[in-house]
C-alpha positions in Angstrom: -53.7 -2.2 19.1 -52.2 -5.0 21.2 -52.1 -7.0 17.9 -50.1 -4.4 16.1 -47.9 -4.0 19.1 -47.0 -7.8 19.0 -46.0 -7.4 15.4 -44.1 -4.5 16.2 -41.9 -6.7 18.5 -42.0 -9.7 16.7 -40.7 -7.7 13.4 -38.0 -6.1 15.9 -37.0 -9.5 16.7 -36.8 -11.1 13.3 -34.2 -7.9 12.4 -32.1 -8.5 15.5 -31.8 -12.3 14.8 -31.2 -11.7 11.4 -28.3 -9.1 11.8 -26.9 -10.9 14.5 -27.2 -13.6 12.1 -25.3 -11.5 9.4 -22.9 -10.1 11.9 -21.9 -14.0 13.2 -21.5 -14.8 9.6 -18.9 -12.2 8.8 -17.0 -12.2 11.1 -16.9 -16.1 12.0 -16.5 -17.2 8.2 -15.1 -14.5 6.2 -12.8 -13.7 4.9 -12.7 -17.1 2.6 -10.0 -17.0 0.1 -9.0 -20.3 0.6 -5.9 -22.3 2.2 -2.7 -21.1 1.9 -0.9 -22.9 -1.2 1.5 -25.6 -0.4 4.6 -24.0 -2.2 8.1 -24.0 -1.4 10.4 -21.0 -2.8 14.0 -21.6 -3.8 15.6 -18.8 -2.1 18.1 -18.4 -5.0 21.0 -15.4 -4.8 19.3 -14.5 -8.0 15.6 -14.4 -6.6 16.6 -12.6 -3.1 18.9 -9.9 -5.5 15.6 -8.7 -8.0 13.5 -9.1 -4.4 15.3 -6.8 -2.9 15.1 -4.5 -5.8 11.3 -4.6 -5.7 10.7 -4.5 -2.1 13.0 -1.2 -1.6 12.5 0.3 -5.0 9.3 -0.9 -6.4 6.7 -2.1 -4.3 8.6 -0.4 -1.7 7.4 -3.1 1.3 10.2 -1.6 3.3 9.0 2.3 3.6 5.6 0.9 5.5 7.7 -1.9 7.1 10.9 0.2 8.3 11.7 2.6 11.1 11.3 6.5 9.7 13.2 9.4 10.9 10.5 12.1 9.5 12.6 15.2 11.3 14.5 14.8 7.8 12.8 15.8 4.5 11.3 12.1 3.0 11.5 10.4 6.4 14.3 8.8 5.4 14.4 4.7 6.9 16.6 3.5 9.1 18.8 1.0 7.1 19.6 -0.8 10.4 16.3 -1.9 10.9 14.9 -2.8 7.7 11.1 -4.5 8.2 10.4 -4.3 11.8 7.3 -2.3 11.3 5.9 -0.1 14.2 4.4 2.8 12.1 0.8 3.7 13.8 -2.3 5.0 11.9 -4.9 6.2 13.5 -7.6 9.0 14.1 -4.3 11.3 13.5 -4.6 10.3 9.9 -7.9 10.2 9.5 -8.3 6.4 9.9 -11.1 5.1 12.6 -9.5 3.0 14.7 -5.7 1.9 15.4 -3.0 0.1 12.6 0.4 -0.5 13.5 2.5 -2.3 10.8 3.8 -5.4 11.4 7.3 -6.5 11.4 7.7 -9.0 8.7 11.7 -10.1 9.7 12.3 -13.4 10.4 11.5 -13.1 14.1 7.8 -12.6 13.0 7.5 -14.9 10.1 9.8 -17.5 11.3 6.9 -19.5 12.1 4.5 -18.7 8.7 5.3 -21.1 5.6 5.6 -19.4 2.3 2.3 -20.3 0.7 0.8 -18.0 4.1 3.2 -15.0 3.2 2.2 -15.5 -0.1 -1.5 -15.5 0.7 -1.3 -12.3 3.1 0.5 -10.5 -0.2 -2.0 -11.4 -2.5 -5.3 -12.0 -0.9 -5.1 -10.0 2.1 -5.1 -12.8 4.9 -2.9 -13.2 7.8 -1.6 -16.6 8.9 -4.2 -17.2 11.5 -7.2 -16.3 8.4 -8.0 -12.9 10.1 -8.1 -9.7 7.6 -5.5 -7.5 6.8 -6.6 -3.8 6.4 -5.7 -2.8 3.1 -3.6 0.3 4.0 -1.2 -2.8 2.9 -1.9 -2.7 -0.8 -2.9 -6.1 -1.2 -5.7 -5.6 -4.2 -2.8 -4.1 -6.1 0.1 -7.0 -5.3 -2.6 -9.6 -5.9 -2.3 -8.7 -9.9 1.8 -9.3 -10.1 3.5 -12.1 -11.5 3.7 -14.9 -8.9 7.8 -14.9 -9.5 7.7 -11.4 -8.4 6.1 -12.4 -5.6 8.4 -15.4 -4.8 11.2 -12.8 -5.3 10.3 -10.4 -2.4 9.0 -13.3 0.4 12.4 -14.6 -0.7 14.3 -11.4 0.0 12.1 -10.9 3.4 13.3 -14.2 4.7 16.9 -12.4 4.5 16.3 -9.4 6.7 17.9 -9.5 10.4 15.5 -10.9 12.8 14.9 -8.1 15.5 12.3 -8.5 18.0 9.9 -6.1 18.1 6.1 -6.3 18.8 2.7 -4.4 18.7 -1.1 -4.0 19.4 -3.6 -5.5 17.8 -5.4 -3.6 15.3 -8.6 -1.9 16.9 -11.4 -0.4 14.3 -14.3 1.1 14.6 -17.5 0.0 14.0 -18.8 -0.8 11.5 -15.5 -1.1 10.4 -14.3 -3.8 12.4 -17.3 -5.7 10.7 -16.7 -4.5 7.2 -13.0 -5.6 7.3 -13.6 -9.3 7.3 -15.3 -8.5 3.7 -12.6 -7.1 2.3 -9.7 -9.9 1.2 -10.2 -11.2 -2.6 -9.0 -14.1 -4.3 -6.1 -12.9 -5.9 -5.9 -12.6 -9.8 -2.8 -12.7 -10.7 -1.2 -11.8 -13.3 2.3 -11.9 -16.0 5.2 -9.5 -16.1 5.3 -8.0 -19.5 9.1 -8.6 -21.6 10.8 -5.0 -20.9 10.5 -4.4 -24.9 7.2 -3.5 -24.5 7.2 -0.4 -22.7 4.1 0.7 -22.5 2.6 -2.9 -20.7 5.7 -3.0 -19.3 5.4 0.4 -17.3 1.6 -0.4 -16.2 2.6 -3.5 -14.9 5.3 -1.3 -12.4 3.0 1.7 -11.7 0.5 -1.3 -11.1 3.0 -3.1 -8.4 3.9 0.5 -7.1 0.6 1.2 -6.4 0.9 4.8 -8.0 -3.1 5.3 -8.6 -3.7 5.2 -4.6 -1.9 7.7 -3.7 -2.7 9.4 -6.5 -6.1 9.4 -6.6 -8.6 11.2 -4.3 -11.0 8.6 -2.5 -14.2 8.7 -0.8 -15.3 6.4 1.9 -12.6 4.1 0.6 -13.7 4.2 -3.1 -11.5 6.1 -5.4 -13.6 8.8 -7.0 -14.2 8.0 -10.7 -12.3 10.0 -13.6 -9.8 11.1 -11.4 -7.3 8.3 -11.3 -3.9 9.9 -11.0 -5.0 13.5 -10.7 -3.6 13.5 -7.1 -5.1 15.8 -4.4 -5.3 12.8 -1.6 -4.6 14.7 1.4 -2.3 12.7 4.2 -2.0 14.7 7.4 2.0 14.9 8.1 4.3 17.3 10.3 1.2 19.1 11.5 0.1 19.9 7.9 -1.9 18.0 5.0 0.2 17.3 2.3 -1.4 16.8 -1.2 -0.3 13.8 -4.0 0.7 15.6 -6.8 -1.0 15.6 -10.1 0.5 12.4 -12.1 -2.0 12.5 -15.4 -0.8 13.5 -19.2 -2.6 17.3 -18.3 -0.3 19.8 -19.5 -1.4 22.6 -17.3 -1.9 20.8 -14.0 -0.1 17.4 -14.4 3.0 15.9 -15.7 2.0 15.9 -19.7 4.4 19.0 -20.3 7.1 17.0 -19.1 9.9 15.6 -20.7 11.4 12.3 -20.3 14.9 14.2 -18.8 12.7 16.1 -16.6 11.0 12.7 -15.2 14.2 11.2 -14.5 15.9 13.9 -12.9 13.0 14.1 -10.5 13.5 10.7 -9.0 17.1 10.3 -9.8 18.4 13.6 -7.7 17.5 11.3 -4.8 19.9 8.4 -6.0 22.9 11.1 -6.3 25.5 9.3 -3.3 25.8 13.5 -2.7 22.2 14.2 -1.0 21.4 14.2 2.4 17.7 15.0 3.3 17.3 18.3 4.9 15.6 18.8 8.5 11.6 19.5 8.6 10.6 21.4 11.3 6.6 20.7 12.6 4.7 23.0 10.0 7.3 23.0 7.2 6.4 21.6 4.2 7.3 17.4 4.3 6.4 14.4 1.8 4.8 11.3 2.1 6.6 10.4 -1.5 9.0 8.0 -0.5 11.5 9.4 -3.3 14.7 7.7 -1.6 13.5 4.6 -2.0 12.1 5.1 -5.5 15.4 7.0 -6.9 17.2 4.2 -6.9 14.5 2.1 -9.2 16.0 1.7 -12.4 16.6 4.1 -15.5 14.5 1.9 -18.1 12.2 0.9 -15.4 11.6 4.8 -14.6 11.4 4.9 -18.3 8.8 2.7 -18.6 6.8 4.8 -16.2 7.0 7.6 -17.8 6.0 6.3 -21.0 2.7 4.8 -19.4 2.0 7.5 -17.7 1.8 9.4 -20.8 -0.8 7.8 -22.0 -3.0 8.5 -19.0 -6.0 10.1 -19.3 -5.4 14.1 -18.8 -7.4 15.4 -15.6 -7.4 19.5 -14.9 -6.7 19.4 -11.3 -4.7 21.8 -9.6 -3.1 20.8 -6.7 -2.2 22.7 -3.2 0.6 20.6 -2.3 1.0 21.7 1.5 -1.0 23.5 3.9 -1.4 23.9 7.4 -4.1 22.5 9.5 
């Protein structure tokens, strides 16, 4: 008996070694994506102009980086204060722990080169090697074209330095473990010629990161065969708001849609003549940020549509608001 005991605790301490073995390892050496490149970016008028487009139109950098006023319908940004970051998530929103968003003016990054912008973009690494939680998208902006890239650090280095500053990022466990696992070498990738329409518009749904939000997850993992059927809650304005239904579905999605009816969805928001409404707490609000996306381009919305035409049809019907 006292030999099976000594096993017992012998075998208790072999596991506690090895996960604190496992543990030391994560978080000590990971995440390893490798140095930052040694690249400098020619901060051409021409390079900060189409970054500038991306970051407010495409990739839309600025709607997680920017100041929101979400008493008006959209949250509309405050212009004045372009990338100063400051939005929290938290248990509010369902995530374990406590995010806020960088700012990413010049105040912030005056002292990061761009090869370690460029790495935290693609990869998921912050100048100091720590992880990045990938509320930021990385995994998605790791598959544009590197001049893309180069495009929007260039149009970031632009923005008015303002001085603003936040918490550290606190997760739960095992999360706070798990985290250090996450950043990938990127694998990026080549902007298709706008003639082909149908590479072309996968290539912008890619860099908008449409499937996330419009794709119900699990534990992190999107759940397979429903990519674009929407139906990923986001608690908002003391309500859950619903992504929409994106797929070719006639019933429940966007198939029945025409090309007109596409544009004049995102477009209304790009008419000099709108003003967002007021939201009161309960009323119906979006996490869509549509002001941003109305003004992306008529062939580039074009080439949207046409990809997302080809998407695979999913019957999911979609309650777009409810309250909690």
């Amino acid at each position: 008996m006292k030999k099976f005991k000594k096993w017992i605790a012998v075998t208790v301490i072999v596991i506690v070694v090895a996960v604190t073995a496992m543990v030391t390892y994560v978080t000590m050496v990971l995440p390893n994506v490798g140095k930052p490149e040694a690249i400098k970016i020619d901060y051409t008028p021409q390079r900060i102009a189409h970054g500038k487009y991306l970051a407010n139109h495409v990739t839309v950098c600025m709607d997680c980086h920017s100041d929101h006023d979400w008493t008006k319908f959209t949250g509309p940004s405050d212009t004045s204060k372009l990338g100063i970051g400051g939005m929290k998530f938290d248990a509010a929103v369902d995530l374990p722990g406590e995010i806020y968003v960088p700012n990413i003016t010049p105040f912030n990054l005056k002292d990061w080169t761009d090869g370690e912008i460029f790495r935290a973009i693609t990869t998921g690494v912050k100048k100091d090697g720590s992880a990045i939680f990938p509320i930021m998208p990385w995994q998605s902006y790791s598959k544009m074209d590197r001049e893309d890239v180069y495009d929007i650090i260039a149009y970031i280095r632009t923005l008015k330095p303002q001085q603003t500053s936040y918490p550290k990022a606190k997760l739960d466990f095992p999360l706070n473990i798990l985290v250090h696992t996450m950043p990938q070498k990127a694998n990026l990738g080549t902007r298709p010629p706008e003639s082909d329409t149908l590479k072309y518009g996968q290539y912008l749904v890619q860099s908008a990161v449409c499937q996330d939000c419009h794709t119900q997850e699990e534990h992190g993992t999107q759940l397979p065969g429903m990519a674009f059927a929407g139906g990923r809650p986001f608690t908002l304005n003391g309500g859950v708001v619903k992504s929409a239904n994106i797929t070719a579905d006639t019933k429940t999605g966007i198939g029945a849609w025409t090309k007109a009816q596409f544009l004049a969805r995102f477009t209304m928001y790009a008419d000099s003549g709108y003003k967002p409404t007021s939201v009161k707490p309960g009323e119906f609000q979006t996490v869509m940020p549509w002001l941003m996306y109305g003004k992306m381009k008529k062939t580039d919305l074009e080439a949207i549509y046409a990809y997302l035409k080809t998407v695979k049809p999913v019957d999911n019907t979609v309650v777009k608001f409810s309250n909690k």
